[in-house]
Steps between C-alpha positions, in 0.01 A plus 500: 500500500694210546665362828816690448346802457280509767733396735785779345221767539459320891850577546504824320237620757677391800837675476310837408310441857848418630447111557828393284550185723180345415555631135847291516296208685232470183795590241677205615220224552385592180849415312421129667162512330580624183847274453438195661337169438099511537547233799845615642406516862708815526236624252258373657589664830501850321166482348356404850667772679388788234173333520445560871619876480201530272312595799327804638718442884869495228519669196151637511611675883750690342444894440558597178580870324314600251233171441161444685461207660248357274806527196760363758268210594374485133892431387577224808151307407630479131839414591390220717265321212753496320758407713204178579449459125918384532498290757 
C-alpha cells in the first residue's frame, strides 16, 4: 500500500467513526505532500504535522467502529513510515 492509500483508508476510517474534521485535516495536508516540491516548506510543514498525529495520545486515541486497536494502530504506524520515508 502506498502513501495515498494508506492515508485514503486513514480517512476512510475516520468519517465512518464520525471524525470528518480530522479526515478534512489529513485530506488537505496530504494534497501539499503529494503536489508540491520535495523541499517546499509548506510541504514540509504537512509531513511534520501528519507525522506527529502518528501517535498513540492523536490518531491512535481516537475510538474507532468496527477495527481493534491493534488494526487502527497497525494502519497509523504504516502511515507514519511512510510519511518519514518522504520527508
Amino acid at each position: 500500500m502506498n502513501l495515498e492509500n494508506i492515508s485514503d483508508k486513514i480517512c476512510s476510517v475516520l468519517i465512518t467513526s464520525a471524525y470528518v474534521d480530522e479526515a478534512k485535516e489529513i485530506k488537505g495536508l496530504m494534497i501539499n505532500i503529494l503536489t508540491l516540491e520535495k523541499h517546499n516548506p509548506i510541504r514540509v510543514s504537512a509531513l511534520e504535522s501528519l507525522i506527529s498525529r502518528c501517535h498513540p495520545k492523536w490518531l491512535g486515541d481516537y475510538y474507532i467502529n468496527n477495527v481493534s486497536y491493534k488494526e487502527w494502530t497497525d494502519l497509523i504506524t504504516k502511515f507514519k513510515n511512510k510519511l518519514i520515508k518522504e520527508r
